[in-house]
PDBQT receptor file of N, H, CA, C and O in Angstrom, charges set to zero:
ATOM      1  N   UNK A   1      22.256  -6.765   7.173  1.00  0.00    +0.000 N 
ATOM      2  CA  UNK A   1      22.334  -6.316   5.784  1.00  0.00    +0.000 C 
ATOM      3  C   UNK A   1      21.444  -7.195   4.908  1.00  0.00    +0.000 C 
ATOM      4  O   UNK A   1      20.572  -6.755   4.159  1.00  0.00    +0.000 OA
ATOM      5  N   UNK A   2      21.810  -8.723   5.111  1.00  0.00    +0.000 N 
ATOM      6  H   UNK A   2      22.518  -9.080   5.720  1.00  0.00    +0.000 HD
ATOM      7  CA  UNK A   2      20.671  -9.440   4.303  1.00  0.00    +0.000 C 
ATOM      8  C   UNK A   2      18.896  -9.415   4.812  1.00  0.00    +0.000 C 
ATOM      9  O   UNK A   2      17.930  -9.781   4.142  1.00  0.00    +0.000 OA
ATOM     10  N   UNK A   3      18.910  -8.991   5.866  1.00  0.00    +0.000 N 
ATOM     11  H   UNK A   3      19.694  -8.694   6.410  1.00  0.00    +0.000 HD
ATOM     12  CA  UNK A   3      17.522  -8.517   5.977  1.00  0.00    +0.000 C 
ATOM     13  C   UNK A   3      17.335  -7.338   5.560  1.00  0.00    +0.000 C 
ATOM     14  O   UNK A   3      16.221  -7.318   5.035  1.00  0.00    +0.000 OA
ATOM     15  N   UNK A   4      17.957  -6.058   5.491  1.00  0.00    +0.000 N 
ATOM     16  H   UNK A   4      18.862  -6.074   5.917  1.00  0.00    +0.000 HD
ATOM     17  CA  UNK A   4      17.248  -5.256   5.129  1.00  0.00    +0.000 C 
ATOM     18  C   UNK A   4      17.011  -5.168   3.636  1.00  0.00    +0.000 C 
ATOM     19  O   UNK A   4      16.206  -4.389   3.125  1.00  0.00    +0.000 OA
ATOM     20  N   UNK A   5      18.015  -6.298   2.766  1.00  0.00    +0.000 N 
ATOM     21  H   UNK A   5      18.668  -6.931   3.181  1.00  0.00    +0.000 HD
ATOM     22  CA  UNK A   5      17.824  -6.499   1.419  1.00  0.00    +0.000 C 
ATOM     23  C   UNK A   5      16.599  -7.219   1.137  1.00  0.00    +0.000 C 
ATOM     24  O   UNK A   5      15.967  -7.169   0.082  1.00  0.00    +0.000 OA
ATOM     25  N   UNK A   6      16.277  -7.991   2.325  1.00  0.00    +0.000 N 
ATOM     26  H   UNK A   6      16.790  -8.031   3.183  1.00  0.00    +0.000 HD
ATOM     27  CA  UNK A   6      15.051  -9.035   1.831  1.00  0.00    +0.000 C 
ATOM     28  C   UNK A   6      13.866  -8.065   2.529  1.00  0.00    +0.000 C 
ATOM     29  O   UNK A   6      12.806  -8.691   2.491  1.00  0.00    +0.000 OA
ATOM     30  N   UNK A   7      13.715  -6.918   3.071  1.00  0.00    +0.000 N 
ATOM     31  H   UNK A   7      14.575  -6.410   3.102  1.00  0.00    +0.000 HD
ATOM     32  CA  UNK A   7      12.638  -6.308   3.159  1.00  0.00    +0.000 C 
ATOM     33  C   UNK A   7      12.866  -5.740   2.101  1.00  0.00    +0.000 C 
ATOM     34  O   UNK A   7      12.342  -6.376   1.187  1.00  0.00    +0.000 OA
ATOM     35  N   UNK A   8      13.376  -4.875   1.758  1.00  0.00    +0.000 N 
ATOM     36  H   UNK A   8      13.802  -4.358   2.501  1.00  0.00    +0.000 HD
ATOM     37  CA  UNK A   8      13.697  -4.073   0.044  1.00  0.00    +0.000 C 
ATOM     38  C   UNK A   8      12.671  -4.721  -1.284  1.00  0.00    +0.000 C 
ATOM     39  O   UNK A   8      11.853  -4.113  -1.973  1.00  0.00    +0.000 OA
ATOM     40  N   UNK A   9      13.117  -6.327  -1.330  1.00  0.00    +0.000 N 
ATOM     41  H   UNK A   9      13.782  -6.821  -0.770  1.00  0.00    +0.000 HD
ATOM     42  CA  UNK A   9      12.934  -6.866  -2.117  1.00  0.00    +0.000 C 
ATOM     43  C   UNK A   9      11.209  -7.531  -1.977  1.00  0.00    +0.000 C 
ATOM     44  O   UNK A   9      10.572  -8.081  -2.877  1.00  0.00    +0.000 OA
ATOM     45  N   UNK A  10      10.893  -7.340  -0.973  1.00  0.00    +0.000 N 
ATOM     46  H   UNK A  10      11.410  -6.894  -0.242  1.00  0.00    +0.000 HD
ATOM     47  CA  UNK A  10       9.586  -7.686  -0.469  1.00  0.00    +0.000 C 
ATOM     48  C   UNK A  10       8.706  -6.502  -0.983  1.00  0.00    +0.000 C 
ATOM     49  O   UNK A  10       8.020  -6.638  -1.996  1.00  0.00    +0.000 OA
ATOM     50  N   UNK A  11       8.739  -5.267  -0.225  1.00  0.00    +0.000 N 
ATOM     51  H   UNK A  11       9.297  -5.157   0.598  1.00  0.00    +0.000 HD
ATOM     52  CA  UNK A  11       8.711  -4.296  -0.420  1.00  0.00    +0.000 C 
ATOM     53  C   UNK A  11       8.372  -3.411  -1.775  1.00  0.00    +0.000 C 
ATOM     54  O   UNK A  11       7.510  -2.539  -1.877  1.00  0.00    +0.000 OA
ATOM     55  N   UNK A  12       9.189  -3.826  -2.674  1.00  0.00    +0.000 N 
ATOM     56  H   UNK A  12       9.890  -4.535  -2.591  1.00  0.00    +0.000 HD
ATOM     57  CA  UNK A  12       9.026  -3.607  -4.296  1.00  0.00    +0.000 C 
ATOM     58  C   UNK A  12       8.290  -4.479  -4.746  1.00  0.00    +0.000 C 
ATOM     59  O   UNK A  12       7.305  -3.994  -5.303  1.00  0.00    +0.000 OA
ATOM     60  N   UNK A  13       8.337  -5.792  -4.754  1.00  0.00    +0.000 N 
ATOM     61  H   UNK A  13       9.137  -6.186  -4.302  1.00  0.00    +0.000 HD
ATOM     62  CA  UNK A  13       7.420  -6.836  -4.828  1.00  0.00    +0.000 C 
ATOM     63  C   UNK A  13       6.254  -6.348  -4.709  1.00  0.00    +0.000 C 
ATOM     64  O   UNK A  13       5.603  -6.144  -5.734  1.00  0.00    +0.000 OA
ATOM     65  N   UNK A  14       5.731  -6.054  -3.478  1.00  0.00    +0.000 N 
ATOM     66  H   UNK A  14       6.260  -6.220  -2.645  1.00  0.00    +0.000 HD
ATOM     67  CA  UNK A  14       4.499  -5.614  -2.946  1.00  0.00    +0.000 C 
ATOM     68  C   UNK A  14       3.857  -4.528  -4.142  1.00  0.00    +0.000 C 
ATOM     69  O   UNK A  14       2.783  -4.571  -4.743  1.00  0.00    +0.000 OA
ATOM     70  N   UNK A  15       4.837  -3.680  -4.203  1.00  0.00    +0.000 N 
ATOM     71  H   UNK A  15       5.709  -3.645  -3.716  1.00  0.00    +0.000 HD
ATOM     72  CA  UNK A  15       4.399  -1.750  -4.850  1.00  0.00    +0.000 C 
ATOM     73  C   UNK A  15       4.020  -2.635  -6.031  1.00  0.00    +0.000 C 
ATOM     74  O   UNK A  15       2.793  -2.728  -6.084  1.00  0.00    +0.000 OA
ATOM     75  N   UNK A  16       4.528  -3.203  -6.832  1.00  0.00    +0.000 N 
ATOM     76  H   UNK A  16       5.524  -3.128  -6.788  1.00  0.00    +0.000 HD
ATOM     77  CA  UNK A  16       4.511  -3.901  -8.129  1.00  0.00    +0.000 C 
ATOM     78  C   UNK A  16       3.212  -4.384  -8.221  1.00  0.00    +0.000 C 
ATOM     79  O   UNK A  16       2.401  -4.095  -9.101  1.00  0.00    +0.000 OA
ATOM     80  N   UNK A  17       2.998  -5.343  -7.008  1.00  0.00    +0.000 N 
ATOM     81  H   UNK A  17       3.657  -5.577  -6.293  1.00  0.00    +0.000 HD
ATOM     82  CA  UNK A  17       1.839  -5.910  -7.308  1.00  0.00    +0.000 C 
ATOM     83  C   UNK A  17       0.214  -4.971  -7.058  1.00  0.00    +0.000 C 
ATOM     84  O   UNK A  17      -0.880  -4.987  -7.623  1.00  0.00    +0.000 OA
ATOM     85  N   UNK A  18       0.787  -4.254  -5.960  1.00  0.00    +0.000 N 
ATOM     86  H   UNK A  18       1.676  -4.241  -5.501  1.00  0.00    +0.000 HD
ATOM     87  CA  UNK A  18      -0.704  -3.637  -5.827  1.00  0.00    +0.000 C 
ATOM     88  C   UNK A  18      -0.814  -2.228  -6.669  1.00  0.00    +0.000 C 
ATOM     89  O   UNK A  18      -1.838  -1.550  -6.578  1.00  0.00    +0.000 OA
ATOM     90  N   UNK A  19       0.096  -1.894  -7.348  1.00  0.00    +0.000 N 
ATOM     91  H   UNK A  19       0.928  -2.445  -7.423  1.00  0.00    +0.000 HD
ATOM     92  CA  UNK A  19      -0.219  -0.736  -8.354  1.00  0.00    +0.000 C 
ATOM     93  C   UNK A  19      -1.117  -0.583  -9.555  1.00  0.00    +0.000 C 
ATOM     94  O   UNK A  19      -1.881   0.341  -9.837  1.00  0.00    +0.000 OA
ATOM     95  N   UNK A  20      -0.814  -1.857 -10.287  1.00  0.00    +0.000 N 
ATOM     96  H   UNK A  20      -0.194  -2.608 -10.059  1.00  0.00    +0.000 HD
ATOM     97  CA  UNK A  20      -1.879  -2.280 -10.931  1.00  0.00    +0.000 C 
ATOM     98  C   UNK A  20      -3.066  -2.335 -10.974  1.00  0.00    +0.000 C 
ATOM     99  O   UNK A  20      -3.808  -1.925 -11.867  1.00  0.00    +0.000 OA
ATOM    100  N   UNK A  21      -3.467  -3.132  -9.469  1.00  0.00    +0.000 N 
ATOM    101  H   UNK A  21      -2.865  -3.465  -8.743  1.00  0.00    +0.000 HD
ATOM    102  CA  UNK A  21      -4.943  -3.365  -8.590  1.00  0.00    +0.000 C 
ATOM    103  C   UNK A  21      -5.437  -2.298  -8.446  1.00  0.00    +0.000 C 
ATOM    104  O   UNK A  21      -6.557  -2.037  -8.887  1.00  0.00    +0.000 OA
ATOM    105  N   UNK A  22      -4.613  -1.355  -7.718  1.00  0.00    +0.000 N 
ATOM    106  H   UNK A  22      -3.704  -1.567  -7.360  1.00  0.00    +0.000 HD
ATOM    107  CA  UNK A  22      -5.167  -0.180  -7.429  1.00  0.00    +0.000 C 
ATOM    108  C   UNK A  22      -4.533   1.037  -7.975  1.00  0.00    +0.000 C 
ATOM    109  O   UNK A  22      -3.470   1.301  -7.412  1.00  0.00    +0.000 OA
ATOM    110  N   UNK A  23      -4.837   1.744  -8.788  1.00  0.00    +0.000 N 
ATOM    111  H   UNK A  23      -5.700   1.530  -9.245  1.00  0.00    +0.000 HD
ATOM    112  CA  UNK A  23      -4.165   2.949  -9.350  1.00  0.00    +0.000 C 
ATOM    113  C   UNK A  23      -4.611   4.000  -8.215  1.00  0.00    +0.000 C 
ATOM    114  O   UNK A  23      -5.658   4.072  -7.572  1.00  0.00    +0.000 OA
ATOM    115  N   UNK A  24      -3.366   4.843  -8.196  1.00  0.00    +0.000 N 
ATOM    116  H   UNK A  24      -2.515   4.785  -8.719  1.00  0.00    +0.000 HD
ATOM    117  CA  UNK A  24      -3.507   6.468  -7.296  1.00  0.00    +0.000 C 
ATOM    118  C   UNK A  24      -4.329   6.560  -6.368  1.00  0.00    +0.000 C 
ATOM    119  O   UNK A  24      -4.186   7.091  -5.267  1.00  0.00    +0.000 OA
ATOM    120  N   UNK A  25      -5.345   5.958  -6.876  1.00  0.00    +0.000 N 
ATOM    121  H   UNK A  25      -5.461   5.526  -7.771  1.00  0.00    +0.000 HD
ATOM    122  CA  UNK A  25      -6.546   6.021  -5.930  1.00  0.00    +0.000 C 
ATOM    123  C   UNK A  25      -7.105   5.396  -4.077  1.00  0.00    +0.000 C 
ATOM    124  O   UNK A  25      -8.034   5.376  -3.269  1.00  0.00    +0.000 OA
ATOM    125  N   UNK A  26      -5.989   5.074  -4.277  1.00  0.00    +0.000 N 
ATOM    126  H   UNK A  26      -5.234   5.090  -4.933  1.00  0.00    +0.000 HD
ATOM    127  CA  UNK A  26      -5.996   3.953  -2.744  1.00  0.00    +0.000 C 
ATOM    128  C   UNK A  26      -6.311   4.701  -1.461  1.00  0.00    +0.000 C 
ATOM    129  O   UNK A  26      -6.826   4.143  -0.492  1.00  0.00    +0.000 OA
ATOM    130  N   UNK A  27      -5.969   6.035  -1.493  1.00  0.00    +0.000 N 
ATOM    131  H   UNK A  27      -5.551   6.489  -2.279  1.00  0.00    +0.000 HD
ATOM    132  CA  UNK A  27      -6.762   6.698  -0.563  1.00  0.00    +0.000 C 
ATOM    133  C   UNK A  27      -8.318   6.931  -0.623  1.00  0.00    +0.000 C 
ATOM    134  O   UNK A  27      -9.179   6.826   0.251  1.00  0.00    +0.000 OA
ATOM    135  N   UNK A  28      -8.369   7.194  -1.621  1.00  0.00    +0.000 N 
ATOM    136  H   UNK A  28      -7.670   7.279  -2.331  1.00  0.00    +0.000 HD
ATOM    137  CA  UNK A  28     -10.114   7.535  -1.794  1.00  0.00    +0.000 C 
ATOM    138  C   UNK A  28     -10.914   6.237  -1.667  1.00  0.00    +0.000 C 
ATOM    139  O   UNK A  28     -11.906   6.119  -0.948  1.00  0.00    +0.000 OA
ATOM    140  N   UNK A  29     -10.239   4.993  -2.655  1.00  0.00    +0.000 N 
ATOM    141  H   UNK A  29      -9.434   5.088  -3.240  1.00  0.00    +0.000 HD
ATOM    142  CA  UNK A  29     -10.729   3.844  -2.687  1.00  0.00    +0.000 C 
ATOM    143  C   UNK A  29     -11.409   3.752  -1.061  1.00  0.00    +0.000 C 
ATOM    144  O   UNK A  29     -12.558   3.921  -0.652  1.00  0.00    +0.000 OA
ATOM    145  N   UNK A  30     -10.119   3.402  -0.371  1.00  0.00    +0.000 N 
ATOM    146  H   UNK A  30      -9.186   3.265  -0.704  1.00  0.00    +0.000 HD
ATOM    147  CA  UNK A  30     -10.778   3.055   0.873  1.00  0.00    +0.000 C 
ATOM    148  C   UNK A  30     -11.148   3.897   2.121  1.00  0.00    +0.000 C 
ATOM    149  O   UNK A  30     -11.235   3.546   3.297  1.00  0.00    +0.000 OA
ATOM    150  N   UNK A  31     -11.360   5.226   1.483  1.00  0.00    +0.000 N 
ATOM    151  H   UNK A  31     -11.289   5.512   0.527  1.00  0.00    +0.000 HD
ATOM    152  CA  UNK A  31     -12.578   6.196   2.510  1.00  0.00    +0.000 C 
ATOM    153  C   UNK A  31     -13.891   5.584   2.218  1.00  0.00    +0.000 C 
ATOM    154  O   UNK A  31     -14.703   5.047   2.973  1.00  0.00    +0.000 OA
ATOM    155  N   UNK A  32     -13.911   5.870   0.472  1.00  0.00    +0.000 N 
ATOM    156  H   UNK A  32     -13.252   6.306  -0.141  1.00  0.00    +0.000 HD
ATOM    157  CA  UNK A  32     -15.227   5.448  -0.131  1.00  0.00    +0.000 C 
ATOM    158  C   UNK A  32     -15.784   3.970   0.175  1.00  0.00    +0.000 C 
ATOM    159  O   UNK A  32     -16.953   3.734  -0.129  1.00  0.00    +0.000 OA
ATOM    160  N   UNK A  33     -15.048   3.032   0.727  1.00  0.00    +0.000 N 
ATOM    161  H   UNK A  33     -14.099   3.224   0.975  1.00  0.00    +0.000 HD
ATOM    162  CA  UNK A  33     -15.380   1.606   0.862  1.00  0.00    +0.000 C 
ATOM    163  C   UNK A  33     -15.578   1.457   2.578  1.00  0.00    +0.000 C 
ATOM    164  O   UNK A  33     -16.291   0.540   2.986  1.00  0.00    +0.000 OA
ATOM    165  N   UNK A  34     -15.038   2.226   3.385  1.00  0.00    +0.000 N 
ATOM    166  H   UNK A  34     -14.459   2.971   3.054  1.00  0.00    +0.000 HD
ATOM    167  CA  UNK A  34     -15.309   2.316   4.950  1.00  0.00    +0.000 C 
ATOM    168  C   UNK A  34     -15.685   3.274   5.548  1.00  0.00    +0.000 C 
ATOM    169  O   UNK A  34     -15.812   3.365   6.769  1.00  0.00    +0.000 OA
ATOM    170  N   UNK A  35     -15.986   4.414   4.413  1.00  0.00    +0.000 N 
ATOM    171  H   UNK A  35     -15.883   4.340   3.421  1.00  0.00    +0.000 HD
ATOM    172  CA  UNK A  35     -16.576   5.408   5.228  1.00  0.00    +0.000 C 
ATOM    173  C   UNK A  35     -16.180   6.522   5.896  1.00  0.00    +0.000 C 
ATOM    174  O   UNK A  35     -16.472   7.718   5.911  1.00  0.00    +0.000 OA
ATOM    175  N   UNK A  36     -15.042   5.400   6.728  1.00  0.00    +0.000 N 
ATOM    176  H   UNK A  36     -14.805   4.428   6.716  1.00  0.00    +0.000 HD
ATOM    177  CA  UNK A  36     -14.421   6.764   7.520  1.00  0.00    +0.000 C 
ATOM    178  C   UNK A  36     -12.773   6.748   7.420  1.00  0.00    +0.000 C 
ATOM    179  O   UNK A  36     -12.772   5.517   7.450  1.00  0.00    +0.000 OA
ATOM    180  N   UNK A  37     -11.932   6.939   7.365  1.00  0.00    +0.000 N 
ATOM    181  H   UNK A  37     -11.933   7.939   7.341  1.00  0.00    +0.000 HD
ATOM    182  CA  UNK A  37     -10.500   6.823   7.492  1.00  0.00    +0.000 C 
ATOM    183  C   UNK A  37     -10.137   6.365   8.517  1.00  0.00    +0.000 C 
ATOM    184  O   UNK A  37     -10.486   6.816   9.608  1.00  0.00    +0.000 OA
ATOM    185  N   UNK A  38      -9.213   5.184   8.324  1.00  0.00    +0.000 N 
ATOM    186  H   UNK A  38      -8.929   4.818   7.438  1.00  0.00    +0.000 HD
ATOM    187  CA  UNK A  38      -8.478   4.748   9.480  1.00  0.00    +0.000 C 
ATOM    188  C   UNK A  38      -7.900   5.404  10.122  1.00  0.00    +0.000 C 
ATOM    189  O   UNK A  38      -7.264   6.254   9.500  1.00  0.00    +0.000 OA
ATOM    190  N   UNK A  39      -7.786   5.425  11.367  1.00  0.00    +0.000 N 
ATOM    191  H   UNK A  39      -8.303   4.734  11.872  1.00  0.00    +0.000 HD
ATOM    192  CA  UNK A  39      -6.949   6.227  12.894  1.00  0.00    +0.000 C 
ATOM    193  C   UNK A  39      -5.382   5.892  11.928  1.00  0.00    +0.000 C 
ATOM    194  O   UNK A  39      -5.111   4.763  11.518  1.00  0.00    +0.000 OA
ATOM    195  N   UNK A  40      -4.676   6.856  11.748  1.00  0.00    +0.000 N 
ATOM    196  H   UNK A  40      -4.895   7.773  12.082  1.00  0.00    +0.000 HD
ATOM    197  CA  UNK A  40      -3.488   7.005  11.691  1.00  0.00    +0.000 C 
ATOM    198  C   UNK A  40      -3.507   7.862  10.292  1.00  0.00    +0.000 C 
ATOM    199  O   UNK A  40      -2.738   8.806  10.111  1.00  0.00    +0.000 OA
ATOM    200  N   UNK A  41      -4.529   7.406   9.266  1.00  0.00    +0.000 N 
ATOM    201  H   UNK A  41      -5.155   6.639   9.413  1.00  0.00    +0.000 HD
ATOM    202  CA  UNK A  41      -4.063   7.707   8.100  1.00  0.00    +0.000 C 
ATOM    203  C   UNK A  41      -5.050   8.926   7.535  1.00  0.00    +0.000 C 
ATOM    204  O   UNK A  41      -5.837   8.665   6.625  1.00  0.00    +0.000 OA
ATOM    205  N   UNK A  42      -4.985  10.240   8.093  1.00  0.00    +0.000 N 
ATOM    206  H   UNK A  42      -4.346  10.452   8.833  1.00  0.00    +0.000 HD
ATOM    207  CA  UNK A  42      -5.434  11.337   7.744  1.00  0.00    +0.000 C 
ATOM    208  C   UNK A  42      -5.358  11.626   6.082  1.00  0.00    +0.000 C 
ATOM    209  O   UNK A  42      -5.777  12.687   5.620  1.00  0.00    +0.000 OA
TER     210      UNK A  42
């Protein structure tokens, strides 16, 4: 239970911080920056 609270809390942490950095765009961002899409993420 206290781990899955401290992934939770990691987790939101994270969204928080990189939303800012990157608005909506995080798919396109990084086609447009590698070209091709990573294997998994169609």
């Amino acid at each position: 239970l206290l781990k899955n609270t401290v992934s939770q809390m990691v987790y939101k942490h994270a969204i928080s911080t990189v939303v800012p950095v990157r608005p909506i765009r995080l798919p396109s961002a990084a086609d447009a920056e590698h070209g091709d899409a990573e294997p998994g993420n169609a």
